[in-house]
C-alpha positions in Angstrom: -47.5 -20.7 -7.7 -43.8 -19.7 -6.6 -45.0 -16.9 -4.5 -47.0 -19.8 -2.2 -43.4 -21.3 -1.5 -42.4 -20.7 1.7 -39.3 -21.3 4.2 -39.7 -20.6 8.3 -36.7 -18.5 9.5 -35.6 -18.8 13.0 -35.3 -15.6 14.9 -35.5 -16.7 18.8 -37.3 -20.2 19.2 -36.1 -19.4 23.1 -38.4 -22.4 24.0 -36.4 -24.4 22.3 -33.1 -23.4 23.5 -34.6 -24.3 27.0 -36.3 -27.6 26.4 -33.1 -28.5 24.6 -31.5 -27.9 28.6 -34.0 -30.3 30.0 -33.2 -32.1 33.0 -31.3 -35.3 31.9 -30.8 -38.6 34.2 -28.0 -38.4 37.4 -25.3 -40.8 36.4 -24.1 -43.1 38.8 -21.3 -41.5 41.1 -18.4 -43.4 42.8 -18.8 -44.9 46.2 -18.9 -42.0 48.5 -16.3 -42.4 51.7 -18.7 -44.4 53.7 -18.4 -47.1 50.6 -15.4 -46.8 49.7 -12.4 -47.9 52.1 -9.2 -48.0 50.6 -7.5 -49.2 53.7 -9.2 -52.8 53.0 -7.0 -55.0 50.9 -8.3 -56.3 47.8 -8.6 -60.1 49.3 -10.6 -59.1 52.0 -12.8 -57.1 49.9 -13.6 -59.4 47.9 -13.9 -62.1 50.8 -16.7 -59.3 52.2 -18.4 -59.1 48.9 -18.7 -62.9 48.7 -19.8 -63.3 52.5 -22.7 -60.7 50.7 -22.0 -57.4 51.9 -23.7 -55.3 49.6 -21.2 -52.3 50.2 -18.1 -54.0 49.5 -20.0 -55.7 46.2 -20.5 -52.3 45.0 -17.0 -50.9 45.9 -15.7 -54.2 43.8 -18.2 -53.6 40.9 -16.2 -49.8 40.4 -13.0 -51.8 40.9 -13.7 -53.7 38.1 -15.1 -50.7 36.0 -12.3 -48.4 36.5 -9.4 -51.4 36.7 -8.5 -50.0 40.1 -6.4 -51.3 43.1 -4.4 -53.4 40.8 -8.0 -55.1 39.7 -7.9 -56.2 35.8 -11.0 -53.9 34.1 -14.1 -56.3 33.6 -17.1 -54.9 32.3 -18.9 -58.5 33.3 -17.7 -59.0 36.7 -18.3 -55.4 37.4 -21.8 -55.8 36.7 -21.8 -58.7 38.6 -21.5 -57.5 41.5 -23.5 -54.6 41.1 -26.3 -56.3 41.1 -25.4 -58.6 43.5 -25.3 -55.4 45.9 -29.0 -54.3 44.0 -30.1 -57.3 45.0 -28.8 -56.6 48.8 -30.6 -53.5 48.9 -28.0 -51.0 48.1 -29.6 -47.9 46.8 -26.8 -46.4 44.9 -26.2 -50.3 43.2 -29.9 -49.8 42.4 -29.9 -46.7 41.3 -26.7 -47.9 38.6 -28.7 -50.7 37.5 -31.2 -48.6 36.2 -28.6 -46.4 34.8 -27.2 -49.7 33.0 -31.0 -50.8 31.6 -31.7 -47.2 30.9 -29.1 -46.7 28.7 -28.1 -50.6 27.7 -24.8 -50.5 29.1 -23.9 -54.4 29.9 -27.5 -55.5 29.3 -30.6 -55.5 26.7 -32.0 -51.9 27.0 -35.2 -52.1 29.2 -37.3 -49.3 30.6 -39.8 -51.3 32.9 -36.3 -52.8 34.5 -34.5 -49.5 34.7 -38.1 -48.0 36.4 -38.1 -51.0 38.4 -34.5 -50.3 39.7 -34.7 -46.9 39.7 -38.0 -46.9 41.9 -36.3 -49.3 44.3 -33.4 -46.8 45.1 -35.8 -43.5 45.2 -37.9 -45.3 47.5 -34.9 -45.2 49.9 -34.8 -41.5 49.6 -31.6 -41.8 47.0 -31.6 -38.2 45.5 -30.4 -39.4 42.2 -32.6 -41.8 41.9 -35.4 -39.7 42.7 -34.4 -37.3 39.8 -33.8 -40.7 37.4 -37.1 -41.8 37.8 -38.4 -38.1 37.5 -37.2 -38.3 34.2 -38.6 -41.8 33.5 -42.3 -40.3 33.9 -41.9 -36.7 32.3 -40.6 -39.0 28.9 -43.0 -41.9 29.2 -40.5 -44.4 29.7 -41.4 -47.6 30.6 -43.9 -46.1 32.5 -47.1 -43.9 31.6 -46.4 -40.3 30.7 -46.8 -38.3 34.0 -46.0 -35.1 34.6 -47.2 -34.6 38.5 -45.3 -37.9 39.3 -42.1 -36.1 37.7 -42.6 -33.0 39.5 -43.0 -34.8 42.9 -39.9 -36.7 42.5 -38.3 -33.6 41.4 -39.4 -32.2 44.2 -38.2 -34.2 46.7 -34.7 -34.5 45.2 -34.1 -31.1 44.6 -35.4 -30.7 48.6 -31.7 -32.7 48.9 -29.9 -30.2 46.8 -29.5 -32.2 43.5 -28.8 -29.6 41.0 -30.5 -31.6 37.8 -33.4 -32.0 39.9 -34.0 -28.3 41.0 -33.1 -28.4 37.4 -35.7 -30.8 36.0 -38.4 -29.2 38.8 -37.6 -25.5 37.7 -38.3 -26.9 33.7 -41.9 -28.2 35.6 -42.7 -24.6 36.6 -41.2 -22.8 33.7 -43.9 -24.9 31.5 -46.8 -25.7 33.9 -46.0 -29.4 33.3 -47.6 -31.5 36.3 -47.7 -28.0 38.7 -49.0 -24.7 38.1 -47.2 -22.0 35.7 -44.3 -20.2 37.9 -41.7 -18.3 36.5 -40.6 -17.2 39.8 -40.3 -20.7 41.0 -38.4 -21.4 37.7 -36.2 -19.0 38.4 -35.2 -19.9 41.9 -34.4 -23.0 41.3 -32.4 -22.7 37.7 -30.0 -20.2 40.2 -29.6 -22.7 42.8 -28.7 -25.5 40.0 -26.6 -22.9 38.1 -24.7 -21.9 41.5 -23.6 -25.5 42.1 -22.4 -25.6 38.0 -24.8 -27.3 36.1 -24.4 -25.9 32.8 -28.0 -26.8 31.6 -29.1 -24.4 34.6 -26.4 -22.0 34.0 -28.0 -21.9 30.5 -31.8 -21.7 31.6 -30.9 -18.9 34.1 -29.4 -17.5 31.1 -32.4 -17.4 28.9 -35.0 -16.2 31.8 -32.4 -12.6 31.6 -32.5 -13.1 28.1 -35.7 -12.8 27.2 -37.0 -11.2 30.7 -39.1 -14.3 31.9 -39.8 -13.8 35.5 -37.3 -11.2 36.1 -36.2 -7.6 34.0 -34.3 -8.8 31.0 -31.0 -8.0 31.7 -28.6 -8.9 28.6 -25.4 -8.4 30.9 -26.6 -11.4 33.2 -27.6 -13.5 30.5 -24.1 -13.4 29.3 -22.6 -14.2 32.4 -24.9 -17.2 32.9 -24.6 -18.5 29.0 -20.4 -18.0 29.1 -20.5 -20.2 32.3 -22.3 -22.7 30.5 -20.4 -22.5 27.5 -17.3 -22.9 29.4 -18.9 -26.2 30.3 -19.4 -26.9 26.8 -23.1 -26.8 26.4 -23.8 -26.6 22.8 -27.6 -24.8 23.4 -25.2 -22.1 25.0 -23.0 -21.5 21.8 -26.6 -21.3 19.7 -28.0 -18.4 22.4 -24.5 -16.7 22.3 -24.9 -16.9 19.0 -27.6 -14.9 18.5 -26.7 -12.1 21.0 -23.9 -12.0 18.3 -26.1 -12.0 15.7 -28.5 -9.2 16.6 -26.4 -7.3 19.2 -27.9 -8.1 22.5 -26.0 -6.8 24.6 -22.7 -6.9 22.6 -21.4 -5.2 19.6 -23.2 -7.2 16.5 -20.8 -9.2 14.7 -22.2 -12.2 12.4 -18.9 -14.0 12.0 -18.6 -14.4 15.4 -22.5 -15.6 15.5 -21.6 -17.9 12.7 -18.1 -19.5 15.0 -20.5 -19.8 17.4 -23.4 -21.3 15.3 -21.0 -24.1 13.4 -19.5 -25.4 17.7 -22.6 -26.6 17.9 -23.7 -27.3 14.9 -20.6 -29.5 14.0 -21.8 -31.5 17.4 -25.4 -32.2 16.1 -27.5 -29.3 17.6 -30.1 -29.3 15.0 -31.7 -25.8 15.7 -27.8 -24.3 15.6 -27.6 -26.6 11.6 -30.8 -24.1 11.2 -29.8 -21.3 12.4 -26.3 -21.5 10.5 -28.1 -22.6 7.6 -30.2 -19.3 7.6 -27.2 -17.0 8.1 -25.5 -18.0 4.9 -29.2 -18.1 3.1 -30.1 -14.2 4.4 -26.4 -13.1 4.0 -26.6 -11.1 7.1 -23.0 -9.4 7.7 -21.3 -11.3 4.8 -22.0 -12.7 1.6 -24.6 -14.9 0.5 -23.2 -18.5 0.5 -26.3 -20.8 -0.7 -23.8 -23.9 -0.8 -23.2 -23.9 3.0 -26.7 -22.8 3.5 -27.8 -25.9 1.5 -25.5 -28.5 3.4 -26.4 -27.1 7.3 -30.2 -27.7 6.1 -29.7 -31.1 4.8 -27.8 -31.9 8.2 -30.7 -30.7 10.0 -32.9 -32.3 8.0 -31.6 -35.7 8.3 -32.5 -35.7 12.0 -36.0 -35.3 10.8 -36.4 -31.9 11.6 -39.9 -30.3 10.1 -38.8 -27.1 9.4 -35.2 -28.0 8.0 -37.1 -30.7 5.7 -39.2 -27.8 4.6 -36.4 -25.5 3.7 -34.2 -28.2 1.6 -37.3 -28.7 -0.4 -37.1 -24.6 -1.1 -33.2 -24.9 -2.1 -34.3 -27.8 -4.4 -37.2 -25.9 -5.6 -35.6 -22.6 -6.2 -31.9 -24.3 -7.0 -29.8 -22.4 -4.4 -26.9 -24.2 -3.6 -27.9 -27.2 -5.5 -29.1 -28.3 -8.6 -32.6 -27.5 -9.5 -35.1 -30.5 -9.1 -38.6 -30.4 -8.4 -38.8 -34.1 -7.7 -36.8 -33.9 -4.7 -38.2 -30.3 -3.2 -41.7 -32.6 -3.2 -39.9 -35.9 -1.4 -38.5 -33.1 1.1 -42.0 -31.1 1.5 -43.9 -34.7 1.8 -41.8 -35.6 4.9 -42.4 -32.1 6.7 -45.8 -32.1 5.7 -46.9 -35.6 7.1 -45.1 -34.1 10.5 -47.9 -31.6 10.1 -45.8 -28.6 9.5 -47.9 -26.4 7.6 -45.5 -24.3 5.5 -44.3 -27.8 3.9 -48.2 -28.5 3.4 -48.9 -25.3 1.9 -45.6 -26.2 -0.3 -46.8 -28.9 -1.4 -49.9 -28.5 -2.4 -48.5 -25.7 -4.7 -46.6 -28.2 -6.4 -49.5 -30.9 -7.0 -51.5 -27.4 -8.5 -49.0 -26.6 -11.1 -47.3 -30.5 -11.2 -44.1 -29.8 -10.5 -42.2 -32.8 -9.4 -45.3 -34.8 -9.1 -48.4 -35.8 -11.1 -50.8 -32.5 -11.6 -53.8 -33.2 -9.0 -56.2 -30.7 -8.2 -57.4 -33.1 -5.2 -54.2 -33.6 -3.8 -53.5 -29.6 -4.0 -56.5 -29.1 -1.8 -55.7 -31.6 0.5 -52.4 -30.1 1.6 -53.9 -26.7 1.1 -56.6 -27.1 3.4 -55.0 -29.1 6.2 -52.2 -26.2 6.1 -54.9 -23.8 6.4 -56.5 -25.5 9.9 -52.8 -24.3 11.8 -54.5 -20.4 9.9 -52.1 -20.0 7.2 -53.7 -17.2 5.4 -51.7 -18.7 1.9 -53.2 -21.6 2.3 -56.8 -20.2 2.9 -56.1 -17.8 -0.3 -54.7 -20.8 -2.0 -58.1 -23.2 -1.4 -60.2 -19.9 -2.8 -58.8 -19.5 -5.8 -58.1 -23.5 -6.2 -61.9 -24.4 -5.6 -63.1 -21.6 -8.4 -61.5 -23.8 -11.2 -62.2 -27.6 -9.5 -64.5 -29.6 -10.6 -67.7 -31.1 -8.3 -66.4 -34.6 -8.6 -62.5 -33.3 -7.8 -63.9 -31.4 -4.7 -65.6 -34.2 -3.5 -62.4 -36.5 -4.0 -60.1 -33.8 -2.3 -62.4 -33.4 0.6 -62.1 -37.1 1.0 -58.6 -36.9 0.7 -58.4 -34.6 3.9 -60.7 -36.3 6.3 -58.6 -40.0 5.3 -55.8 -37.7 6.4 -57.2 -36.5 9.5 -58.1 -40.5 10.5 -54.8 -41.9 9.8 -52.9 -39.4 11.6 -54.6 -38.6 14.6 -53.1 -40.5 16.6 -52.3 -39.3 20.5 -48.3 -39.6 19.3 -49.0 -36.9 16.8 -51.3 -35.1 18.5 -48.7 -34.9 21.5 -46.2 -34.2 18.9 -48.4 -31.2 17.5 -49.6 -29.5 20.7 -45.8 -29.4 21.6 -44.4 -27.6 18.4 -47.2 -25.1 18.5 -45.9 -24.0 21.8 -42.6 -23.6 20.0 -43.7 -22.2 16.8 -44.8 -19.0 19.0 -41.5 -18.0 19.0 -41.1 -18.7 15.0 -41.4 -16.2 12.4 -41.8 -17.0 8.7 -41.8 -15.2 5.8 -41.9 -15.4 2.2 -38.9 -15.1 -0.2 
């Protein structure tokens, strides 16, 4: 059965690299010059926000924040009168009090009241809020999923120049989501949100030279655009500079600088960069095996609840690289990769329930895993459910093919069929093989 064991390697996953660079909510910016008048005293500021002008309750509320103009720093009072300027109609006081709900920054976390806020603020043509409440309907939050909704606010706050929502409306058109395919449009508008400095467009721009999406791929431009964003810190950035590293795209090939790169963001949480890490000490490419480190970068990844990292710690406990042999645990790991419907972990498992390693020997069970690995068109699994079904029994068939369609009902849920349509657009840029 060990030639059915199987661990994905990561060799581009681009998609991922720009999902990762979605467009993320606007926070709140200081009172522009039209709020903010420093000339007024501090008395008569606070005499204006009490007589209810929504301005000066919003310059008060940052006074508060920031512990400025000699104001002591209260998080209360600050939101205070924040939303007492919401509740006056001030856009940008909206706008922050659905940054504070979004986010539970004062108050109980609360989508419908961040939506609620947000909407009030876009409805007054506030860019940011616009793009906030873009973002509410592309995730589903606290209102229905809805990607047309998203693009249309996108739309019209990239129309004011907000660089994360030409951003979040160039992600739109890169993936079709809520207007029609356009890599062109993609493209345009991740180079007007790079030119103003968002990093997460910087980084998109990046990966359209990279891999030649909409444009010639052009390795020199993509390195341009990705050490902009890395300057910037953007840890999706040190991953896709890591791999020009890695492979030599358009640089001289050097693994342990695709390894520095690897561990910045992998240090930070990025969980494809724990992956990809993780598979440069497993392969060895450029230095010496190290199945230790490998080992730890996949458990790290793992523990976010990664599918593919689950799968691979249940290998390294199956095979015993750089840990201690136990068959027990590569099933616990292959059990929570498989019920996330990845189908190298299925296929896994099912090789363990066939030759009971690590859990009872169950020819049912085996052909479970087997054939719901073998729907995605795993050709080991199909080979697998041959050979299996020549030495099963009538009754065990029977019980196995019950197994699979009490499977099928439990878990087909629209969460995890959302949750599957989206990783087979990313598993198009997976490879796997077999060790």
């Amino acid at each position: 059965m060990r030639n059915l064991l199987c661990i994905c390697w990561f060799v581009l996953m681009a998609a991922i690299l720009l999902n990762a660079q979605d467009a993320q909510p606007a926070a709140p910016q200081h009172p522009g010059s039209e709020v903010m008048n420093q000339s007024v005293p501090m008395v008569e500021l606070l005499e204006q926000a009490e007589g209810g002008n929504a301005h000066a309750q919003y310059l008060l509320a940052y006074a508060y924040t920031d512990g400025r103009s000699g104001m002591p720093k209260k998080d209360a009072e600050a939101l205070r009168w924040c939303l007492a300027a919401a509740q006056n109609g001030l856009a940008e006081a909206q706008n922050r009090m659905g940054y504070f709900y979004k986010y539970g920054l004062g108050v109980r976390q609360n989508y419908e009241e961040a939506v609620r806020w947000f909407r009030s603020a876009a409805e007054q043509g506030l860019a940011a809020a616009q793009n906030n409440l873009a973002h509410m309907y592309q995730n589903g939050e606290g209102v229905k999923l809805d990607y047309a909704r998203a693009a249309d606010l996108y739309r019209q706050a990239a129309a004011q120049g907000l660089a994360p929502a030409q951003n979040g409306l160039g992600m739109a058109y890169l993936h079709g989501n809520g207007v029609p395919k356009d890599q062109a449009a993609a493209l345009d508008l991740f180079r007007l949100a790079a030119e103003q400095g968002l990093p997460a467009a910087q980084h998109n721009l990046g990966m359209m030279y990279f891999e030649g999406r909409g444009i010639p791929r052009n390795y020199p431009e993509a390195l341009q655009w990705f050490g902009k964003a890395a300057n910037q810190g953007s840890l999706a950035t040190y991953r896709a500079l890591g791999h020009m590293y890695e492979f030599g795209n358009g640089v001289d090939r050097d693994p342990e600088k695709a390894a520095e790169l690897y561990r910045k963001a992998a240090e930070q949480g990025l969980v494809n960069a724990q992956l990809e890490l993780a598979e440069l000490y497993h392969v060895g490419r450029g230095f010496p095996h190290d199945y230790f480190e490998a080992a730890k970068w996949y458990q790290r990844a793992a523990e976010q609840g990664h599918p593919a990292a689950e799968n691979a710690v249940g290998y390294m406990y199956y095979q015993g690289l750089g840990v201690r042999r136990d068959y027990r645990q590569a099933a616990e790991w292959f059990l929570k990769a498989a019920n996330q419907r990845y189908a190298l972990a299925q296929a896994n498992l099912g090789a363990l329930y066939q030759s009971g390693l690590g859990v009872p020997l169950d020819y049912g069970e085996a052909y479970k895993w087997f054939t719901l690995s073998a729907q995605t068109g795993l050709a080991q699994s199909k080979s697998a459910i041959k050979a299996l079904t020549q030495i099963m029994t009538t009754a065990q068939l029977r019980d196995g093919q019950s197994r699979v369609s009490d499977w099928v009902s439990r878990n087909n849920s629209s969460s995890l069929a959302s949750q599957k349509a989206e990783t087979q657009e990313l598993d198009t840029y997976v490879s796997a093989r077999q060790p």
